[in-house]
Backbone as XML, in Angstrom:
<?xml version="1.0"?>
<chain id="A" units="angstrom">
  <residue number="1" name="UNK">
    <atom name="N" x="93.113" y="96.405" z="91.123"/>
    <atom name="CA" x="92.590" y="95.163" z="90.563"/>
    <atom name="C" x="93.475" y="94.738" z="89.405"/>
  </residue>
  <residue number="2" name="UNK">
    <atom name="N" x="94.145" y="93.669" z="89.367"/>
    <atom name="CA" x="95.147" y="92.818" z="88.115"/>
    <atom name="C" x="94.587" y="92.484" z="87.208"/>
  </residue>
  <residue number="3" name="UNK">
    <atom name="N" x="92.998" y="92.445" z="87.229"/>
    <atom name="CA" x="92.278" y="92.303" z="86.374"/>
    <atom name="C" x="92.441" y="92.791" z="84.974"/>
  </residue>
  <residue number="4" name="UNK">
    <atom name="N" x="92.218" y="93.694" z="85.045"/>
    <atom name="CA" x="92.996" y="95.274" z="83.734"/>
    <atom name="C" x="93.672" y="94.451" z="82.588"/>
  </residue>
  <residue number="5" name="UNK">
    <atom name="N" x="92.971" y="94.352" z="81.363"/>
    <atom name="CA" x="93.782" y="93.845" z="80.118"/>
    <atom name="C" x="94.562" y="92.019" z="80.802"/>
  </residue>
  <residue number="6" name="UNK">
    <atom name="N" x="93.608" y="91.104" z="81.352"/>
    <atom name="CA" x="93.924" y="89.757" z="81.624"/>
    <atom name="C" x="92.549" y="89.307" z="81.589"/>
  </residue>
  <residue number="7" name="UNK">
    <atom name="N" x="92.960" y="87.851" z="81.598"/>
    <atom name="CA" x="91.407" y="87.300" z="81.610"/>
    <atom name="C" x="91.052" y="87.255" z="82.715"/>
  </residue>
  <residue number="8" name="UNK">
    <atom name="N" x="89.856" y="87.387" z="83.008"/>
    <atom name="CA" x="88.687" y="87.708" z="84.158"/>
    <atom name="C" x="89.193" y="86.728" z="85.294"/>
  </residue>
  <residue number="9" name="UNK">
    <atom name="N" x="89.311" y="85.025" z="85.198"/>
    <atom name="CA" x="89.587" y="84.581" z="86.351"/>
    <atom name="C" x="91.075" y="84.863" z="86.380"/>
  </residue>
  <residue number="10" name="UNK">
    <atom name="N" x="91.762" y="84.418" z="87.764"/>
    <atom name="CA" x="93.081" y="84.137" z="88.665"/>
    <atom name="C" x="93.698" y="82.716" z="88.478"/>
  </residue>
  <residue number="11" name="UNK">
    <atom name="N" x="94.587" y="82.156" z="88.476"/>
    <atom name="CA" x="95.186" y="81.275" z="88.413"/>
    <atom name="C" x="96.253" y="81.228" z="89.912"/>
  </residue>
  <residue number="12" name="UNK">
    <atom name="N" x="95.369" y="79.848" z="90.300"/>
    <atom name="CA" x="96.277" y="79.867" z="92.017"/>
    <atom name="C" x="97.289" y="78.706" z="91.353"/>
  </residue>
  <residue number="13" name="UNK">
    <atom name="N" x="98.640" y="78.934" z="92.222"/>
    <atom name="CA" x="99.338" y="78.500" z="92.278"/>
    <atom name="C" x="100.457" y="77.830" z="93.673"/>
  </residue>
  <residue number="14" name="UNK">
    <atom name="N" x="100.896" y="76.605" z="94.084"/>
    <atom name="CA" x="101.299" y="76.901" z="95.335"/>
    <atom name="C" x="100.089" y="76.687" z="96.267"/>
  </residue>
  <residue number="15" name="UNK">
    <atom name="N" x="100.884" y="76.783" z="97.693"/>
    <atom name="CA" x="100.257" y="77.069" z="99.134"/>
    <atom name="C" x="99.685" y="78.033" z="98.956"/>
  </residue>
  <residue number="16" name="UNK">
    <atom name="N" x="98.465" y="78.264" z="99.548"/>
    <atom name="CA" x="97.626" y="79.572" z="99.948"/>
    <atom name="C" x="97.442" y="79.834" z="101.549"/>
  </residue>
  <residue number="17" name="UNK">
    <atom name="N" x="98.691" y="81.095" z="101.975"/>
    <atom name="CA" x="99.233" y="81.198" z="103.096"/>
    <atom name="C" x="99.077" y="82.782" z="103.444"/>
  </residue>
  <residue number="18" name="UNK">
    <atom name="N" x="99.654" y="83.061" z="104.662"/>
    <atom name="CA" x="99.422" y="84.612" z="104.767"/>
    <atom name="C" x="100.588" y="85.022" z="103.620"/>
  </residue>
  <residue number="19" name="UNK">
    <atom name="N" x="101.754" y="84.203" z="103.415"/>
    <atom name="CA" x="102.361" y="85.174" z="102.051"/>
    <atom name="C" x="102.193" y="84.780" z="100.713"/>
  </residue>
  <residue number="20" name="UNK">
    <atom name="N" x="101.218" y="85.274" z="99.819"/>
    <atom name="CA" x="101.077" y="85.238" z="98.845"/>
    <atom name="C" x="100.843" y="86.603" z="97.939"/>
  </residue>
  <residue number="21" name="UNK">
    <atom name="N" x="101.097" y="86.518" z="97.111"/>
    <atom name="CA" x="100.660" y="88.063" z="96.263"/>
    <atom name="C" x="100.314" y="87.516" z="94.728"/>
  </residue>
  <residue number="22" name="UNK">
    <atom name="N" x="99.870" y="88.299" z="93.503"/>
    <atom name="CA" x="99.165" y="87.787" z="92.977"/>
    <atom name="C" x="100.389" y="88.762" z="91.810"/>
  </residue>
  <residue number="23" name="UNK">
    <atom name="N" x="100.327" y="88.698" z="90.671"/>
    <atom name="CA" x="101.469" y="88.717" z="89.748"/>
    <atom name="C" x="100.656" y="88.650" z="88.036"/>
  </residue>
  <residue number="24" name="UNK">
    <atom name="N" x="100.955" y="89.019" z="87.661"/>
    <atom name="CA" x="100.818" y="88.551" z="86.215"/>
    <atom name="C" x="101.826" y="87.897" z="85.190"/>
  </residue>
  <residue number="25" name="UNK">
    <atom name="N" x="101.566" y="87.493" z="84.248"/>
    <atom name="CA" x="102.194" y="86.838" z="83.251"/>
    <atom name="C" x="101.965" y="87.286" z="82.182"/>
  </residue>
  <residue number="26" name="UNK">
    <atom name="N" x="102.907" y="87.441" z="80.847"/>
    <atom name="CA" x="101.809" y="88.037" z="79.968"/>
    <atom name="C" x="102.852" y="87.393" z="78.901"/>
  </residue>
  <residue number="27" name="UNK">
    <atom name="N" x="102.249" y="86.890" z="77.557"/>
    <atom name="CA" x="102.958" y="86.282" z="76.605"/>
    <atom name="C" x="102.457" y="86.962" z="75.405"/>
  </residue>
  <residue number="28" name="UNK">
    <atom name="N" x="103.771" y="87.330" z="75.212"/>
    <atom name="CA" x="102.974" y="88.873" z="73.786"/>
    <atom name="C" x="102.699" y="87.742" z="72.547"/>
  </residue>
  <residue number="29" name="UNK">
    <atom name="N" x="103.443" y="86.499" z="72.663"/>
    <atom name="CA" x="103.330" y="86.185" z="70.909"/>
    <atom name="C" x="101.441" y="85.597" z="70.844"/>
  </residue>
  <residue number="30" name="UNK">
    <atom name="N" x="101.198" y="85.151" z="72.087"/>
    <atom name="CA" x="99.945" y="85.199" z="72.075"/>
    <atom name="C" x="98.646" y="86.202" z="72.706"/>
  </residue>
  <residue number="31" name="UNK">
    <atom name="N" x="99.022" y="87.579" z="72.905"/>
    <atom name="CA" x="98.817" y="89.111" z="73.001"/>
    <atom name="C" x="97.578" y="88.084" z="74.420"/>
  </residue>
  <residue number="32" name="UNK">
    <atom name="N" x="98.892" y="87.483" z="74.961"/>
    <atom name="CA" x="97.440" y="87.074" z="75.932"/>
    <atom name="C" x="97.915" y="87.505" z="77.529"/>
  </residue>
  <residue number="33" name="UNK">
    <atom name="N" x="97.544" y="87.865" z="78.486"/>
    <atom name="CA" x="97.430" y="88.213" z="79.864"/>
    <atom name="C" x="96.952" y="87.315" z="81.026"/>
  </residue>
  <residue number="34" name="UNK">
    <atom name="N" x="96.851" y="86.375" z="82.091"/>
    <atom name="CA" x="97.290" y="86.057" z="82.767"/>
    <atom name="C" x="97.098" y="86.348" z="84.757"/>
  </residue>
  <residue number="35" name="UNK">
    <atom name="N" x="96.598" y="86.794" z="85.224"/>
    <atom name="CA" x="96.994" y="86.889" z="86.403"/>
    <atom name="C" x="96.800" y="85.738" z="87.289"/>
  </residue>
  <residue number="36" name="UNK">
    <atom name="N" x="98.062" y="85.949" z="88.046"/>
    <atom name="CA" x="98.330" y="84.550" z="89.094"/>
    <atom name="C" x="98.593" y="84.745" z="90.714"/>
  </residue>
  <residue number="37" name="UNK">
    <atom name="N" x="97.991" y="84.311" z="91.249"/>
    <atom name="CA" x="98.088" y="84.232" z="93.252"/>
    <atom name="C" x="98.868" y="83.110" z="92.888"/>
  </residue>
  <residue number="38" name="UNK">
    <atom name="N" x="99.783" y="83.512" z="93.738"/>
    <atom name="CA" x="100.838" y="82.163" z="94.198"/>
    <atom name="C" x="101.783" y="82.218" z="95.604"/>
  </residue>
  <residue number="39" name="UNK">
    <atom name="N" x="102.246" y="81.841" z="96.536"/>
    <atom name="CA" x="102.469" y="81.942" z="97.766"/>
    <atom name="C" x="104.054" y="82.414" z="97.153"/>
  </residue>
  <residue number="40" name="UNK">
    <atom name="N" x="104.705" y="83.357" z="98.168"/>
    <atom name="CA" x="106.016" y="83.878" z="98.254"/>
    <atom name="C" x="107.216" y="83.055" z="97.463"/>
  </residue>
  <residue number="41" name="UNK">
    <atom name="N" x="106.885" y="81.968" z="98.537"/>
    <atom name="CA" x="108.279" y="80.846" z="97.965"/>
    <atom name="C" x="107.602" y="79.741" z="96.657"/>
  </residue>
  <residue number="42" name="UNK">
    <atom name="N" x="106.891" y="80.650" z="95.900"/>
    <atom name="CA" x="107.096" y="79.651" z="94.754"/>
    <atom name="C" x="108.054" y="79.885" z="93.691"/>
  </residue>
  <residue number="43" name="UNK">
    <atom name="N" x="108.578" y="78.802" z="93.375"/>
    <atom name="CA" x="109.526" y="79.058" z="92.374"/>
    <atom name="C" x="109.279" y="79.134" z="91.058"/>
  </residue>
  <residue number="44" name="UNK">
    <atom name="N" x="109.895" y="80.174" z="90.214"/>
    <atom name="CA" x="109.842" y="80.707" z="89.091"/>
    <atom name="C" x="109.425" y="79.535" z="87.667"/>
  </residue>
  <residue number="45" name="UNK">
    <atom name="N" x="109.955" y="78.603" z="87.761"/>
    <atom name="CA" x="110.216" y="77.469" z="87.397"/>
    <atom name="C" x="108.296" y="76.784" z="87.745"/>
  </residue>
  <residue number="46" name="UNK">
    <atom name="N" x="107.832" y="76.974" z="88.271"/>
    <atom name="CA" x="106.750" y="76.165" z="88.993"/>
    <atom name="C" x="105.938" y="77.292" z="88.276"/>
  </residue>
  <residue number="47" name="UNK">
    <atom name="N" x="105.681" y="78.734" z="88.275"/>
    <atom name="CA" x="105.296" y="79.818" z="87.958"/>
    <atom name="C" x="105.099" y="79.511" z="86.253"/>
  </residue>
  <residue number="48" name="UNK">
    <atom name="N" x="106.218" y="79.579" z="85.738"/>
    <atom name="CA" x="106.607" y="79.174" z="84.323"/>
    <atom name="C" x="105.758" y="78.173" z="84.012"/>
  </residue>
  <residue number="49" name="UNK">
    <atom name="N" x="105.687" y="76.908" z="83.815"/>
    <atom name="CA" x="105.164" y="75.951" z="83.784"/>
    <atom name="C" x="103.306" y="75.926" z="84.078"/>
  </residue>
  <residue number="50" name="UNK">
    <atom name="N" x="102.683" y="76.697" z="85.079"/>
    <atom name="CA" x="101.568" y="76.404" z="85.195"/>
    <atom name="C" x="101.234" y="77.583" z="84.332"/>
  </residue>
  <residue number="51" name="UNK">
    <atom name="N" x="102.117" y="78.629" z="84.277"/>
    <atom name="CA" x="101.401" y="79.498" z="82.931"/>
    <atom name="C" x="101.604" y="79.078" z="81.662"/>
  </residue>
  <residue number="52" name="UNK">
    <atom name="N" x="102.590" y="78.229" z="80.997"/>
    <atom name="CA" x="102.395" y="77.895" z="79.705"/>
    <atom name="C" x="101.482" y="76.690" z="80.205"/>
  </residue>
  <residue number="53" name="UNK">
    <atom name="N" x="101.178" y="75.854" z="81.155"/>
    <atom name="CA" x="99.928" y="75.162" z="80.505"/>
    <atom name="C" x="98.745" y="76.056" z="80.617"/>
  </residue>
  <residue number="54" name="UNK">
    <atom name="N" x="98.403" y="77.184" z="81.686"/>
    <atom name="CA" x="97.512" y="78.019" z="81.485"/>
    <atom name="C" x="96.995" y="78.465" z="79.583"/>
  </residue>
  <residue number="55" name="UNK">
    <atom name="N" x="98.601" y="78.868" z="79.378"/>
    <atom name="CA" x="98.593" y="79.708" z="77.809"/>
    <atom name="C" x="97.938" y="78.343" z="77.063"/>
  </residue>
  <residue number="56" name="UNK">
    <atom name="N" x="97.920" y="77.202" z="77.379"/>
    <atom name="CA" x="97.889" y="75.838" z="76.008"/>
    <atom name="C" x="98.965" y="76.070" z="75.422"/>
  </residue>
  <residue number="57" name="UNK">
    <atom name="N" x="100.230" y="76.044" z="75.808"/>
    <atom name="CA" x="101.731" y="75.909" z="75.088"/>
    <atom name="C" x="102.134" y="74.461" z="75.473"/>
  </residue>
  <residue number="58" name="UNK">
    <atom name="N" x="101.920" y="73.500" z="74.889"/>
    <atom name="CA" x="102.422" y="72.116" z="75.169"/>
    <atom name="C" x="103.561" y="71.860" z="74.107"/>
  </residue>
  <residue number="59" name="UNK">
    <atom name="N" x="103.719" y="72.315" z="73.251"/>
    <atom name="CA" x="104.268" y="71.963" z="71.671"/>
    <atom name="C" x="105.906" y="71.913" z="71.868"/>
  </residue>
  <residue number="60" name="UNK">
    <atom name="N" x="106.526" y="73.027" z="72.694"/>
    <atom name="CA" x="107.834" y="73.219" z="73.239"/>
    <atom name="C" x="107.995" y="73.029" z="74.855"/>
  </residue>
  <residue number="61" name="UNK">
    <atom name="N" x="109.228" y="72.345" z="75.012"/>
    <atom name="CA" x="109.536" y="72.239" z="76.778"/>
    <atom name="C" x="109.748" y="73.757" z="76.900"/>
  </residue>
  <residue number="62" name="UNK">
    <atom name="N" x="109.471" y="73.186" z="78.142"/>
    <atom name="CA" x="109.769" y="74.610" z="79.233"/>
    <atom name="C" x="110.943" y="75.465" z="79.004"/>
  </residue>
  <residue number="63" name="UNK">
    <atom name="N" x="112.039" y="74.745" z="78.623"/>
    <atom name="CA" x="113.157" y="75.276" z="78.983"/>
    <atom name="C" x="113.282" y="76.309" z="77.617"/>
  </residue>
  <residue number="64" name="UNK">
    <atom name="N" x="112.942" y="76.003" z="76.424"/>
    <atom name="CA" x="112.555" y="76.393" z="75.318"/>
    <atom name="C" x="111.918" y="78.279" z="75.343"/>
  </residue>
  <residue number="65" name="UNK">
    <atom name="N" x="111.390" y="78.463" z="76.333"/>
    <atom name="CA" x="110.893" y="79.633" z="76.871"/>
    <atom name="C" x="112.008" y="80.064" z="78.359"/>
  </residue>
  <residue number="66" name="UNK">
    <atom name="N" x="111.921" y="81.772" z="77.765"/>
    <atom name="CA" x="112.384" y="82.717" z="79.171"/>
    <atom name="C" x="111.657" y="83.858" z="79.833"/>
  </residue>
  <residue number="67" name="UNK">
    <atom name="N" x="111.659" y="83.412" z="80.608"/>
    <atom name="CA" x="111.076" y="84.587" z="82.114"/>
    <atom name="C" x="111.511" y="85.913" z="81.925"/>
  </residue>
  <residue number="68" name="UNK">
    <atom name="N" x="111.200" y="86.723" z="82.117"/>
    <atom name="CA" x="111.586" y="88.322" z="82.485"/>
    <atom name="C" x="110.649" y="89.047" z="83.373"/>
  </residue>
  <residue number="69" name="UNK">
    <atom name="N" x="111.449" y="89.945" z="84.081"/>
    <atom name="CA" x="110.735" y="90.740" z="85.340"/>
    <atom name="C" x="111.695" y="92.067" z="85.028"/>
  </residue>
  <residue number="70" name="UNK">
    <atom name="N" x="111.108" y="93.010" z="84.685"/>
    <atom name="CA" x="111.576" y="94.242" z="85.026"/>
    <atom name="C" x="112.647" y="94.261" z="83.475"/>
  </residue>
  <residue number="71" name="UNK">
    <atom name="N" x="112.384" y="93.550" z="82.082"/>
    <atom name="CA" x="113.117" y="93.456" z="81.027"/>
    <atom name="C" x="114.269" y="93.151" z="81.253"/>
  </residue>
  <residue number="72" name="UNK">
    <atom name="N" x="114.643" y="91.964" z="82.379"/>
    <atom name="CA" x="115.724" y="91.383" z="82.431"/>
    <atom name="C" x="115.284" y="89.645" z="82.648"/>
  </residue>
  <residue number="73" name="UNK">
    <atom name="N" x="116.205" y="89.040" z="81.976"/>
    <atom name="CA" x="115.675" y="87.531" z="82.434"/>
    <atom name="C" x="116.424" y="87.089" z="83.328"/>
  </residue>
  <residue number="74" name="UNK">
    <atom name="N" x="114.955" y="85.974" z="84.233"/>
    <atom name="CA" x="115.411" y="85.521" z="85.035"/>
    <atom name="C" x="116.312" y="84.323" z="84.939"/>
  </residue>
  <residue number="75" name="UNK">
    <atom name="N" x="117.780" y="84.781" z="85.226"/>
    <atom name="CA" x="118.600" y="83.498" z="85.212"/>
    <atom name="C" x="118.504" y="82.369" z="86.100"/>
  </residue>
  <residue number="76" name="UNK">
    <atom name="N" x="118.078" y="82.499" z="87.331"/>
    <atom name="CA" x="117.975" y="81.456" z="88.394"/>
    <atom name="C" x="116.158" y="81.404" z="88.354"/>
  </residue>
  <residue number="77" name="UNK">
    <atom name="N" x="115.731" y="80.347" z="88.004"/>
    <atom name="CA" x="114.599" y="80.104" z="87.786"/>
    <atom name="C" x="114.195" y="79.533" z="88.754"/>
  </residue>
  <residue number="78" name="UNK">
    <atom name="N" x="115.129" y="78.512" z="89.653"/>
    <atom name="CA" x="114.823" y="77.798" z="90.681"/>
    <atom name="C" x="114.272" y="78.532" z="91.992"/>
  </residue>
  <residue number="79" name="UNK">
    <atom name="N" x="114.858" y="80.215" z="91.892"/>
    <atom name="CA" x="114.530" y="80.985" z="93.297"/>
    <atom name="C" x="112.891" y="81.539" z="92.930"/>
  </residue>
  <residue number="80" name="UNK">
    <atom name="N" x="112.374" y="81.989" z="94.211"/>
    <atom name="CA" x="111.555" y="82.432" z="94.184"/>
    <atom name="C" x="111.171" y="83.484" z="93.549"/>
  </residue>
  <residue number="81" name="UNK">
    <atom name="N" x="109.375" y="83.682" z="93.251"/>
    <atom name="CA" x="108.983" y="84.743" z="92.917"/>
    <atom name="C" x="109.428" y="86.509" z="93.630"/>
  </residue>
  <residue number="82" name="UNK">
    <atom name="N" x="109.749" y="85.781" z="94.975"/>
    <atom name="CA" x="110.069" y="87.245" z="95.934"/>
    <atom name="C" x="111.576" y="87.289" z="95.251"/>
  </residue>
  <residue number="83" name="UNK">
    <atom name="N" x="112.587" y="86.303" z="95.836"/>
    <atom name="CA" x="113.838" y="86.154" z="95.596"/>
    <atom name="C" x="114.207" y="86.863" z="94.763"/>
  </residue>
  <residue number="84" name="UNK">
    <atom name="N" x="113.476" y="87.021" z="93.256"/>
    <atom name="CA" x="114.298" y="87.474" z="91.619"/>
    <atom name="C" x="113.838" y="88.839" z="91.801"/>
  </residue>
  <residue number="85" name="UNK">
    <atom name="N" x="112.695" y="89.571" z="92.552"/>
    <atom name="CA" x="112.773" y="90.401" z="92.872"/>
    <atom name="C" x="110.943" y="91.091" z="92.395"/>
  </residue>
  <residue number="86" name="UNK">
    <atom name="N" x="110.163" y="90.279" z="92.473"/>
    <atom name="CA" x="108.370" y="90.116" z="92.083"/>
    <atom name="C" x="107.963" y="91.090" z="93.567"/>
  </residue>
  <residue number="87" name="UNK">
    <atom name="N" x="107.015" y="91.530" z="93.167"/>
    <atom name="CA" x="106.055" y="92.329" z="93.893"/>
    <atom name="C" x="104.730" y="92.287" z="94.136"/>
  </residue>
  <residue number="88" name="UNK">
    <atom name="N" x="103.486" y="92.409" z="94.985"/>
    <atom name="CA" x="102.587" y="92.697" z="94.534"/>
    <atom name="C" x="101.871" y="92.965" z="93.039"/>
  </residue>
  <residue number="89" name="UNK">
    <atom name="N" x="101.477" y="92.558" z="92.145"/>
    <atom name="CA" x="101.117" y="93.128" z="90.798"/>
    <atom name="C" x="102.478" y="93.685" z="89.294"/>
  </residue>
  <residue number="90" name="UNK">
    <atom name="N" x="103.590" y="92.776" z="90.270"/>
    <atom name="CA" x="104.689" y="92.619" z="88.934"/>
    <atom name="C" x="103.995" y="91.843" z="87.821"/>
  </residue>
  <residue number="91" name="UNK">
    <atom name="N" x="104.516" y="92.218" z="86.866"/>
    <atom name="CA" x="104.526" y="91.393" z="85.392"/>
    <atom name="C" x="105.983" y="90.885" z="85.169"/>
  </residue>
  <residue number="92" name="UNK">
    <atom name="N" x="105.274" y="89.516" z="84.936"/>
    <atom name="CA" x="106.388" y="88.786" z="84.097"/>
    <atom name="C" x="106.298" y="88.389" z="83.026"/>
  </residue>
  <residue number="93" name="UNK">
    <atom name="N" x="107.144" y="88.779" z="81.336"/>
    <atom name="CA" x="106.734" y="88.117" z="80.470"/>
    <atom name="C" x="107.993" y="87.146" z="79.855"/>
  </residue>
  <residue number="94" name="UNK">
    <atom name="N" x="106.984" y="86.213" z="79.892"/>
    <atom name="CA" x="106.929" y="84.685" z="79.324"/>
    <atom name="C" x="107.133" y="84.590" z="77.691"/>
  </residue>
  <residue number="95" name="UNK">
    <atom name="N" x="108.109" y="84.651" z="77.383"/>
    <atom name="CA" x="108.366" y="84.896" z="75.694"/>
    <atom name="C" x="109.318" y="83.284" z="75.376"/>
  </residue>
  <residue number="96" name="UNK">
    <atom name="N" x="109.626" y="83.127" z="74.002"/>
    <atom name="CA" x="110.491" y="82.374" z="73.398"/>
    <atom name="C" x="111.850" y="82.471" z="73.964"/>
  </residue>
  <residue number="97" name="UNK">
    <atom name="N" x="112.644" y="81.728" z="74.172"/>
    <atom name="CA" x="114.285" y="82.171" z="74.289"/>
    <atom name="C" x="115.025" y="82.132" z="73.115"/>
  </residue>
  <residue number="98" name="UNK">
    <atom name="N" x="114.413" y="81.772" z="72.120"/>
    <atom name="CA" x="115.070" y="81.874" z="70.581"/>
    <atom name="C" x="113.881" y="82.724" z="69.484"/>
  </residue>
  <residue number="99" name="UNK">
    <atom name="N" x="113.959" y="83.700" z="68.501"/>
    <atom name="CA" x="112.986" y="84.284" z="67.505"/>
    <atom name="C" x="112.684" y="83.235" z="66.999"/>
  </residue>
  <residue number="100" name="UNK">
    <atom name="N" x="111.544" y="83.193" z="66.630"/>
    <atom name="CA" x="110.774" y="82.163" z="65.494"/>
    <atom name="C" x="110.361" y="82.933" z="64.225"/>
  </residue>
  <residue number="101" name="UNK">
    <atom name="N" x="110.535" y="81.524" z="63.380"/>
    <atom name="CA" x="110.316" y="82.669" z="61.870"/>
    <atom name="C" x="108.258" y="82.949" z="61.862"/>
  </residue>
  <residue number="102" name="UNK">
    <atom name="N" x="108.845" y="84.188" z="60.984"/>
    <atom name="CA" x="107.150" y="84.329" z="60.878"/>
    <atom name="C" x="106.611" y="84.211" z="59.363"/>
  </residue>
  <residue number="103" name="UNK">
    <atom name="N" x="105.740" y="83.067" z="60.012"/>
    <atom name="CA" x="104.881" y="82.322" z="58.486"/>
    <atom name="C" x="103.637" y="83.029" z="58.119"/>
  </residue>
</chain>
């Protein structure tokens, strides 16, 4: 269960097809968790985006934030969740691409 340390509901994303798997997101600056169903070929980029509006991050564009899977970022954002190399119950975290000062 992905449930574990995320909030209680799922966040669908995408077609809901025989290939889908469900993934998490997790954005430490807001110690918040995330889990998402989304079909195979969704792209990272599409992934990104419905989790910072999930998080309520409107304040910075997208591009402003980087992806990571496995503590490497994803450079091709455009390929799929399978493509960059996502699994069943991978985490991806969704952080800043630049430090911010702390007030």
């Amino acid at each position: 269960m992905l449930a574990l340390r995320a909030r209680p509901e799922v966040l669908t994303v995408g077609a809901s097809g025989a290939e889908t798997l469900t993934v998490r997101v997790q954005m430490p600056e807001l110690w918040d968790t995330i889990a998402v169903r989304c079909a195979a070929d969704t792209s990272v980029t599409t992934l990104k985006r419905a989790a910072l509006e999930a998080f309520g991050q409107q304040l910075y564009a997208p591009v402003e934030y980087v992806m990571k899977l496995r503590g490497h970022e994803v450079h091709h954002e455009e390929a799929s969740v399978c493509a960059v190399g996502a699994r069943e119950g991978s985490t991806f975290l969704l952080t800043f691409r630049h430090k911010r000062p702390v007030r």
